[in-house]
C-alpha positions in Angstrom: 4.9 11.7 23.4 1.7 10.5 22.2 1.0 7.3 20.7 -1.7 4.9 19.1 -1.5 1.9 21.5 -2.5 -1.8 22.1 -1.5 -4.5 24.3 -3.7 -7.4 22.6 -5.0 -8.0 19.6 -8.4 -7.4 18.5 -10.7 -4.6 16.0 -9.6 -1.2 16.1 -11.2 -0.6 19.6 -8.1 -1.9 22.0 -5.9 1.0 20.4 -6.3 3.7 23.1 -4.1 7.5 22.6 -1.7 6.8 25.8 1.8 8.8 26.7 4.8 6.9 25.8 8.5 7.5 26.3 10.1 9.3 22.5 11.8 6.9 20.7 16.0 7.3 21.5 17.6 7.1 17.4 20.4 4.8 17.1 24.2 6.2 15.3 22.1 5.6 11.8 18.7 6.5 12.5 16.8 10.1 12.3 14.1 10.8 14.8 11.2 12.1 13.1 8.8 14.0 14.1 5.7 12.7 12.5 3.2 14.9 10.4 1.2 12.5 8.4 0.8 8.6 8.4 -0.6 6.0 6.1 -3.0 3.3 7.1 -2.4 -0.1 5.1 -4.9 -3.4 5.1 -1.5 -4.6 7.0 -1.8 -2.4 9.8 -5.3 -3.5 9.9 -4.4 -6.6 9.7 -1.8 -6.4 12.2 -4.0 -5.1 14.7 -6.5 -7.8 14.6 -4.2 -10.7 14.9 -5.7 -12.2 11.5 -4.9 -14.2 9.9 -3.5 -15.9 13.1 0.0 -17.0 11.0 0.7 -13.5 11.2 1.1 -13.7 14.9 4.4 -16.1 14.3 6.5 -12.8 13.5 4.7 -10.0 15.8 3.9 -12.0 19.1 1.7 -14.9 19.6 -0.5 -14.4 22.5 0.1 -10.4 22.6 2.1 -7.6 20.0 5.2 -7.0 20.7 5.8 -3.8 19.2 1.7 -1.8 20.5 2.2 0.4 18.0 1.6 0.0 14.2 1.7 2.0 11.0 4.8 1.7 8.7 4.4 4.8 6.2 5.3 8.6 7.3 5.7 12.2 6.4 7.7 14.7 8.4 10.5 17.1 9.6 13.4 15.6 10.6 14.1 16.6 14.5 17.6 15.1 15.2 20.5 12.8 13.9 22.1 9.9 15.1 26.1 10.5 15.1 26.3 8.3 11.8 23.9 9.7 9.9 25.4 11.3 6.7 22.2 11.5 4.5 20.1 14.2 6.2 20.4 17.0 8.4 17.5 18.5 11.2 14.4 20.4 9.7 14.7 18.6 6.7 11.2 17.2 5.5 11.4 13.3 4.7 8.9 10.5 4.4 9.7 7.0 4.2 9.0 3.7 6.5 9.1 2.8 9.7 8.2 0.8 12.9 5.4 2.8 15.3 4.1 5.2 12.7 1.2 6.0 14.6 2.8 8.3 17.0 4.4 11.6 17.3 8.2 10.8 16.9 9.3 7.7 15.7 13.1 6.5 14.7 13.9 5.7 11.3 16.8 4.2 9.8 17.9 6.9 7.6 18.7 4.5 4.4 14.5 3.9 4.9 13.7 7.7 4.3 14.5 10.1 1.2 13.5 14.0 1.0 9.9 14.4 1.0 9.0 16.0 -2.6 8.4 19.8 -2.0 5.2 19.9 -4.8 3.1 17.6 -2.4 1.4 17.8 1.4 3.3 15.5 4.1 -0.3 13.9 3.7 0.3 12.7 -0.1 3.6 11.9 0.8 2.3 9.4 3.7 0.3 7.8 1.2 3.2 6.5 -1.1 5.5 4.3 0.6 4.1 1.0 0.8 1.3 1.5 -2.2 3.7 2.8 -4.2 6.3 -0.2 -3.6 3.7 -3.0 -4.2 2.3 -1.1 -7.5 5.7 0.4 -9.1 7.2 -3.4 -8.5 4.2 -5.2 -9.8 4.1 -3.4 -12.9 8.0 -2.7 -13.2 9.2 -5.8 -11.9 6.8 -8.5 -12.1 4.5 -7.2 -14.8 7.4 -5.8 -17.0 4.6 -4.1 -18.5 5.7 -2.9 -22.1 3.7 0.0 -24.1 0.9 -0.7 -25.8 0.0 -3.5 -23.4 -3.4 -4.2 -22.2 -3.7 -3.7 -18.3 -6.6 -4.1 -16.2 -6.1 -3.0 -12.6 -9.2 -4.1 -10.5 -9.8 -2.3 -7.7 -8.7 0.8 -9.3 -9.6 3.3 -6.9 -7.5 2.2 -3.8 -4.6 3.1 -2.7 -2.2 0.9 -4.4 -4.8 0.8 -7.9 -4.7 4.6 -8.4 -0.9 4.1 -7.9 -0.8 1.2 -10.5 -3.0 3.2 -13.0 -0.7 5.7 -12.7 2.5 3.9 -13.1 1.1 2.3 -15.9 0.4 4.9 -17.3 3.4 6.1 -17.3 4.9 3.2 -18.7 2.8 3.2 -22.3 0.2 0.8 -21.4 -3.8 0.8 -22.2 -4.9 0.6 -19.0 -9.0 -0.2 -17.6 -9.7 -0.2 -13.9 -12.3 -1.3 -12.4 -14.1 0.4 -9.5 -18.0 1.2 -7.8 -19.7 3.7 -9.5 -18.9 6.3 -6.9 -15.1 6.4 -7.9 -15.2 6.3 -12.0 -14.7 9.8 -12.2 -11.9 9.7 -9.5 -10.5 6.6 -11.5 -11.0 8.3 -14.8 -9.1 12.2 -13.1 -5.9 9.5 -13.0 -5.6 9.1 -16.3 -7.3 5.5 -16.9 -8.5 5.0 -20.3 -11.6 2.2 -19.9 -13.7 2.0 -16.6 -15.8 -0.8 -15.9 -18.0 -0.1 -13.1 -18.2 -3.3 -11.2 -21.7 -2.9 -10.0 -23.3 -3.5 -13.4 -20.9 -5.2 -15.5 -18.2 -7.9 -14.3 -15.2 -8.0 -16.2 -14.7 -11.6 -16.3 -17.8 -11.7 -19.2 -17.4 -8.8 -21.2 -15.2 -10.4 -23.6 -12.0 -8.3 -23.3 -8.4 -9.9 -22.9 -5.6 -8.3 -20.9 -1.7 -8.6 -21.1 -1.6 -8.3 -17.3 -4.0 -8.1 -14.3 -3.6 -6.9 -10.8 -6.7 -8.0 -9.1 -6.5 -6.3 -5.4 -10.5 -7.0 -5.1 -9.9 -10.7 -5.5 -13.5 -11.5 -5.9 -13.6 -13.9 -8.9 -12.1 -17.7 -8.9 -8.9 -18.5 -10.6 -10.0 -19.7 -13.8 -12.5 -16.9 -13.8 -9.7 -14.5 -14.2 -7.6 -16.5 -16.5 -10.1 -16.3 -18.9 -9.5 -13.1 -19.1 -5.7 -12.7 -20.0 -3.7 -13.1 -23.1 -1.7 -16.6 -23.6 1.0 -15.0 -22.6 -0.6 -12.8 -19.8 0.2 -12.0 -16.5 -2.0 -12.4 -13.1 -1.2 -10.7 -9.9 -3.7 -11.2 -7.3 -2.7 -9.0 -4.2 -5.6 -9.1 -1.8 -5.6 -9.2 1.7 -8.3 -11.5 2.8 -8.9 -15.0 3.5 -9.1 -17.5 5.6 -8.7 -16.9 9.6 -5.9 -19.3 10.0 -3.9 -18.3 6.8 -5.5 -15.4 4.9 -4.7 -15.9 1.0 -1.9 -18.5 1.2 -4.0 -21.1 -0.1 -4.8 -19.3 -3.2 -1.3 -18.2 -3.4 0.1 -21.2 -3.1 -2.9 -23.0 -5.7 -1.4 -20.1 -8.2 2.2 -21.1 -8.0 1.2 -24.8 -8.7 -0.7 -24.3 -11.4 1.3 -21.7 -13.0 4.8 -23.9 -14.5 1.6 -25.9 -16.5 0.1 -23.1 -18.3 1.3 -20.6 -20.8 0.3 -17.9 -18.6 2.5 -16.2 -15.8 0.4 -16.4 -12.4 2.6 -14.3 -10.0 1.4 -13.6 -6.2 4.3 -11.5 -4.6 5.4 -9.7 -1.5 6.8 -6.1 -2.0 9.6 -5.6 -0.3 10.8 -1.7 0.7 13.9 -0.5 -1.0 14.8 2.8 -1.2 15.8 3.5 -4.3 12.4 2.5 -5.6 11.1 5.1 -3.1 13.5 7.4 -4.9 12.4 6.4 -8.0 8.7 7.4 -6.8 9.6 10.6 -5.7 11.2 11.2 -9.5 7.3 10.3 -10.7 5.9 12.4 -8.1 8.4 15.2 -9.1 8.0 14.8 -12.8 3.8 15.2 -12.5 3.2 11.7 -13.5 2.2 10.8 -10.5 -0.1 12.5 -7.8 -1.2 10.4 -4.8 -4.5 10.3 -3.6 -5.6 10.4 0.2 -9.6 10.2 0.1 -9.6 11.0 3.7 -7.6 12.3 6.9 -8.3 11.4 10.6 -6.3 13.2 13.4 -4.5 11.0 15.1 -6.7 10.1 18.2 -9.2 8.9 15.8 -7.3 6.1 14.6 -9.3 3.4 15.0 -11.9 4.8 12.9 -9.0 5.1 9.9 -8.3 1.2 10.7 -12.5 0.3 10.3 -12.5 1.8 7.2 -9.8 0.4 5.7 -10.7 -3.3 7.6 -13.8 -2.7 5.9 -12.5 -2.0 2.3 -14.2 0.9 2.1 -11.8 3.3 1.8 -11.0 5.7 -1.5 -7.3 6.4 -2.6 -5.1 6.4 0.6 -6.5 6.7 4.1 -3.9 8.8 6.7 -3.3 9.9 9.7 -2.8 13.5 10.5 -0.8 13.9 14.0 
């Protein structure tokens, strides 16, 4: 089969399309035959080898697993002898190891039936965005209607997925984005939009129950200035440091937050599938439609990984194989 690989670390130039043997599922895994698959800053991140403490848990000197992407959409293609929740041809998405390739074997309690209303593209774009937003405003958020929710960097992959689900969940919600995505921001169903190239949010005056800042680009107390008392703060972005990304702001967030009335909550999604199910309910109900702002076929998948290493990408970025 063919396959997005790379033996070291570096930007999205080491990956090279190369012929690998398909992937043999175990008694409880499905082999998939991939049709769509989402790029993630992780991926990216991944890739590079950056920030190096990364390397502890995916090689040191080299990968050990050269092929990345997590998220996919596709048809199931065979069974392993255990597997009691799907049968072959059945359409699934899900998560994964070595998304970036034709086939890859699944673990079937990591996949659910793909939604029939939506493309195996929209359904590659949910897994992990959907996890860290539905989590950060279900579990960490426990966002409440009527609640003032600011999502800051609103038109990405995981913020039109947090406008969205909150949304859906009764709150007033603002997000803020570059003037090239209010109307995409706006089409999800936000009610404010503050367009971040002429106004910043941290001066405007306004107060919030709960921010998820996935932009990151204003200091701590900047951004507690900004909530409620009682508010919450969720910063989720990527970057950082070389050595150690965003664990020093993480960390500086736990320590302060036991000694202030606010709740300041970095977290790590984890994948569990009945949240997926419970995505696929919102996807079936209509009150939530997942936005891919562009599709690359799957020998151009170091350009998908540039754009999203660079931030510039708009709703979910995937690959098409």
């Amino acid at each position: 089969m063919k396959a997005m690989v790379h033996d070291s670390y570096g930007p999205p130039e080491v990956l090279r399309l190369d012929d690998v043997a398909p992937p043999i599922p175990g008694d409880r895994e499905v082999l998939v035959r991939v049709h769509a698959a989402g790029v993630n800053w992780a991926d990216y991140s991944i890739l590079t080898g950056v920030p190096y403490m990364i390397r502890l848990g995916f090689g040191l000197r080299r990968p050990k697993n050269g092929i990345r992407g997590t998220d996919i959409s596709g048809r199931v293609e065979a069974i392993g002898s255990k597997v009691t929740h799907f049968k072959e041809d059945e359409e699934v998405f899900g998560w994964c190891k070595g998304a970036f390739a034709e086939y890859v074997a699944a673990p079937e309690a990591q996949l659910v039936a793909k939604p029939a209303a939506i493309s195996h593209e929209q359904a590659a774009a949910v897994p992990m965005a959907g996890m860290v937003a539905l989590q950060a405003m279900r579990d960490v958020g426990d966002v409440q209607p009527g609640q003032r929710v600011l999502i800051v960097g609103a038109s990405g992959g995981i913020g039109t997925m947090a406008v969205q689900i909150a949304k859906e969940m009764g709150a007033e919600v603002t997000g803020v984005c570059s003037t090239d995505n209010v109307e995409l921001v706006q089409s999800i169903g936000a009610d404010h939009i503050i367009d971040y190239t002429t106004h910043d949010f941290t001066e405007m005056g306004e107060q919030y129950d709960l921010i998820l800042d996935i932009a990151d680009t204003h200091s701590l107390s900047e951004r507690r200035g900004v909530l409620t008392p009682s508010g919450v703060l969720i910063p989720n972005s990527g970057e950082g440091g070389p050595l150690a990304g965003s664990l020093g702001r993480i960390i500086a967030a736990r320590l302060l937050s036991p000694f202030v009335s606010q709740k300041l909550h970095p977290f790590l999604s984890t994948f569990k599938r009945e949240d997926l199910i419970a995505l696929r309910e919102l996807i079936e109900s209509g009150q939530l439609d997942p936005v891919v702002g562009g599709t690359f076929p799957l020998a151009d998948t170091a350009d998908a990984l540039d754009l999203v290493g660079r931030r510039h990408s708009r709703g979910k970025t995937v690959i098409t194989v």
